[in-house]
C-alpha angles and dihedrals in degrees: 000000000000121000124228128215117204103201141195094034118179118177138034092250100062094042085053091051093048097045088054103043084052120270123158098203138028114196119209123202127227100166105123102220087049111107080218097056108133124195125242081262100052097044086054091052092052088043100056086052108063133076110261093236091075114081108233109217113204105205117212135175117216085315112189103257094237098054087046080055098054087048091050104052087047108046119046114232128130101216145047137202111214101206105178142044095317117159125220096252087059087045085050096049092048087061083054089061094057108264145115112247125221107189117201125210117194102212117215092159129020115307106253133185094254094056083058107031092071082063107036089106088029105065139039096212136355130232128200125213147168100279098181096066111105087233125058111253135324084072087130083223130131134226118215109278095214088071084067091055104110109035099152088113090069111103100172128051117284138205124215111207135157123098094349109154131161093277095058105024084093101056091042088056092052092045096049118011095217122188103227130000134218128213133179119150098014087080106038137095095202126359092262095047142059124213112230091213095054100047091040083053086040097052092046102048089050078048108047097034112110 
């Protein structure tokens, strides 16, 4: 079954309402210019809110190592989600730290191997986005699906993310067959806040597509 991420996440209450409509993972978003960005504080508060059997993402663009460290070492999520120019000795060095590493590509041509190979050993799972908006992520734009046509060279999880929404999410799941999706805006009302019928929609539609 895929699994769904709900990110950039803000508040207790819309971590609460994705956990339990279903969601596997809740991203939370530490880049400084995002309207989502959250504190250290913040991110423990969410956290301690939500039931352990949801996988908490930290997002970070081209973070210096030493302040993800300190993250790290203050909020308690497993996994991060490296959103920028990040290298695979720094992907690398985030596994040292003790988490799991989603490594996000923003596509502007056709996926090809050599874009992955460099972070095979560098990453834990892959992500793909929208790489021609001026802002990192939570655009709610699209890249152009064909460049994902030939993907038999992935050998890790992948998540598909940009402009995905209730009404698409299904087709996206029979052209592609992801393992697991990422949405942001495409289930918001405004960027601090989620919309429970979206993600609800969101959530059934993942779940149901064949």
């Amino acid at each position: 079954m895929v699994k769904v991420k709900i990110c950039g996440v803000t508040n207790s209450q819309d971590a609460l309402w994705a956990a339990n409509l279903g969601a596997d993972y809740i991203g939370l978003n530490f880049y400084a210019p995002s309207a989502r960005k959250v504190s250290a504080k913040h991110a423990r508060e969410i956290i301690a809110q939500i039931p352990p059997f949801v996988s908490v993402v930290g997002l970070f663009v081209d973070e210096p190592l030493a302040s993800l460290e300190k993250m790290i070492r203050s909020v308690p999520f497993k996994m991060v989600q490296l959103h920028g120019s990040e290298s695979p000795d720094y992907c690398r060095s985030a596994q040292a730290l003790g988490v799991r590493v989603i490594k996000a590509f923003g596509l502007q041509k056709p996926l090809e191997a050599s874009d992955i190979l460099p972070f095979q050993e560098a990453a834990d799972f892959f992500l793909f986005d929208n790489g021609t908006a001026a802002d990192v992520g939570g655009t709610g734009e699209s890249f152009d699906w064909q460049w994902l046509q030939d993907l038999s060279f992935l050998s890790k999880p992948w998540f598909l993310a940009g402009g995905l929404r209730p009404e698409n999410v299904a087709e996206a799941i029979r052209r592609f067959h992801p393992p697991a999706l990422d949405v942001c805006s495409g289930v918001e009302r405004l960027p601090t806040r989620k919309d429970y019928e979206a993600m609800k929609n969101f959530i059934q539609a993942a779940r149901s597509a064949r």
